[in-house]
Phi, psi and omega in degrees: 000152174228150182329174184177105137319101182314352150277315183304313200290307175310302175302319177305315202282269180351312182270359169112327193209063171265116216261136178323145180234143159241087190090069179214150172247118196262117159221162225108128183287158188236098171228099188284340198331328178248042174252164173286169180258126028238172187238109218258012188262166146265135193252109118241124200244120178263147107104017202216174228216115170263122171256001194256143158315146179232130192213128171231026200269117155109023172239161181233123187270142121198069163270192170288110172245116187245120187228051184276159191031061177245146170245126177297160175231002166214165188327155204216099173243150175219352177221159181211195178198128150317098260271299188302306181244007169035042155309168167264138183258115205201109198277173186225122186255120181243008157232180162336136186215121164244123187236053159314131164050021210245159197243144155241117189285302165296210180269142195228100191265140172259003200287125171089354176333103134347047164257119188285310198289179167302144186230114129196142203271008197312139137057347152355146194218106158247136136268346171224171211291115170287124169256085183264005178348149132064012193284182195218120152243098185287354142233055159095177189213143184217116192224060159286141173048015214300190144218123192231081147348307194231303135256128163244125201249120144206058187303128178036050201257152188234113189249117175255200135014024155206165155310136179260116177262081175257026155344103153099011187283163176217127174242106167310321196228197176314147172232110185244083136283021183306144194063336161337144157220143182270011175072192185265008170278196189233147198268109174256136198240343132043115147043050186278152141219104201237158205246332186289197136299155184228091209278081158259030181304121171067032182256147174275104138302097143285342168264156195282152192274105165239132177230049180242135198114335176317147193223103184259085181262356125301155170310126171253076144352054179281002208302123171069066157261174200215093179273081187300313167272232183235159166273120251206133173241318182330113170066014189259152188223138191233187153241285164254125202241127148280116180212124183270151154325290196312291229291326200255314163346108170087306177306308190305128163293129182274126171225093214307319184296279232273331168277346169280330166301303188301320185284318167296232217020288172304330169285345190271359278167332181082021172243080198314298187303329191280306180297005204250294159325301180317294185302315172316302227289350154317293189301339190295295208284352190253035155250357157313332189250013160301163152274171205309283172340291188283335184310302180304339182276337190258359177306292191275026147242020116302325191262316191253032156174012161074034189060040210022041179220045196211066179289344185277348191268349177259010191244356164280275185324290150002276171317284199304293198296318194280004203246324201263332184293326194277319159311298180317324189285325202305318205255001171221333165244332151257047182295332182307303222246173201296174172275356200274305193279298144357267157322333161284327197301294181307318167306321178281330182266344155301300185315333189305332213297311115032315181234073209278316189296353188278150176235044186281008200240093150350284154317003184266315195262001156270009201244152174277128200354293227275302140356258165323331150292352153301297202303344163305306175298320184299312168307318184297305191265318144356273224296293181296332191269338161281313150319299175326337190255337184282338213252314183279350161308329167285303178283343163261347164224347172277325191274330196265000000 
């Protein structure tokens, strides 16, 4: 490979007519900071190998910056602050930056970076802490096959007017997008792997969120995202996933697998109610794919307990049966009298119910055959709607 000083590489870029370079070994720092702005040439170095530091804070390219399958063997900067006033120092790529294949054995900071033009990043290599703090991709990002070694920093980074891509990616260590936002396209995470945390607090999906196939071998963080579309699960596997319902309600692609998880999930995490919802509204979608027949056998362990995770609906139903019975008593046996008795009645042949071995209800025996068969019925649905209430009363607060 040959040799190349990093000052002969500067006086090319200062003048404007630095010729591609390839399979080349560079040494020496490449510290453009004190050439003028903008640096109106194109830079590519391919295929090579830098030993020297790399600093590019606070300049704006705009040419074409190309460093695919080059590896830094040393720090890599693109934003700094100024000693006197501790402004941000912060580069702009304003075409196309390509790092195909390309390796950093240190820390490569990116932090507050510009990019107006196309990004891709296939196959990208950290060895040291990737830094994207606040950076900008005004189109979008393609992080295929990334490898991130070590911390991926990409705290409140702004993904814009394209898809954002980390397919196939591997996060060795912690993943912080918290405050991210993905623009309005879609943020793909696709069969993604993180073995850290995987930090998504307060991030905007404004485009649909896919995470299928993701492998969450660390606590995974949605607490306060922002889902606009919809979020894709399908075949992704977690241990602990923080999430809220409310927040996924209606959004989540039904999957039988991705809602049965989510519901253990939830329980092992303590969060009961999320799990209780979850499981409805599970149980909700899948009666779209019944037949005419069973929609109907699932009708009333939809209506009267919610798939037994609804406790207010048998003590609902409760009211309703005891208010139309009371109408009835009113209006076929006690017309003389107030609707005030009528209605104490009907609370006593419900409440019987409560007590189906019991035979104490008195009144029962002035009433005529025909009669005395409402209050039966009544007594009866008494019976069912106090089971009905014990069995989800079990499964949402007792058993848990």
């Amino acid at each position: 490979m040959e040799t190349i000083s990093a000052h002969d590489i500067l006086k090319d870029i200062r003048s404007g007519n630095l010729e591609p370079i390839d399979g080349a070994i560079i040494n020496g720092s490449l510290d453009l900071r004190n050439l003028k702005d903008p640096i109106r040439g194109d830079i590519k170095i391919t295929n090579s190998i830098i030993n020297g530091p790399v600093n590019f804070a606070g300049k704006t390219f705009e040419g074409q910056v190309d460093f695919s399958g080059t590896t830094f063997n040393d720090e890599v900067t693109l934003f700094d602050t100024q000693k006197n006033d501790n402004k941000p120092l912060y580069t702009i790529f304003e075409k196309k930056v390509h790092l195909v294949d390309t390796h950093f054995i240190k820390d490569a900071d990116f932090k507050y970076v510009q990019f107006d033009g196309g990004n891709s990043f296939d196959r990208i290599s950290f060895d040291g802490k990737a830094l994207f703090n606040y950076a900008k991709f005004s189109n979008g990002a393609d992080f295929d096959d990334a490898q991130f070694k070590d911390i991926a920093f990409f705290t409140g980074v702004i993904f814009s007017n394209a898809s954002t891509i980390f397919q196939n990616s591997c996060f060795e260590k912690d993943a912080l997008f918290n405050y991210a936002n993905f623009g309005l396209h879609d943020a793909n995470f696709n069969s993604a792997k993180f073995s850290g945390v995987a930090n998504f607090r307060n991030a905007e999906f404004n485009g649909d969120a896919q995470f299928n196939y993701t492998l969450f071998n660390g606590d995974a963080s949605f607490i306060d995202a922002i889902f606009d579309q919809m979020l894709y699960l399908k075949g992704s596997k977690f241990g602990r996933l923080y999430i809220r319902w409310e927040d996924i309600d209606g959004k989540l692609a039904h999957d039988d697998e991705v809602y049965l998880r989510l519901v253990e999930n939830y329980k092992n995490i303590g969060s009961f109610a999320d799990a209780d919802n979850c499981y409805y509204s599970h149980r909700v979608l899948r009666r779209s794919n019944l037949s005419w027949s069973h929609k109907l056998l699932d009708l009333p362990l939809l209506a009267f307990y919610g798939y037994g995770v609804k406790p207010l609906r048998p003590i609902i139903w409760s009211f309703v049966v005891v208010l139309s019975f009371a109408l009835w008593f009113w209006a076929s046996v006690y017309r003389d009298c107030p609707l005030k008795r009528a209605l104490k009645f009907s609370v006593k042949a419900f409440l019987s119910g409560t007590k189906p071995f019991s035979t104490d209800l008195l009144e029962f025996s002035k009433l005529e055959k025909k009669y005395k068969d409402r209050a039966v019925l009544e007594r009866f649905l008494g019976t069912l709607f106090f089971l009905l209430f014990l069995i989800t009363l079990a499964n949402t607060v007792i058993i848990k």
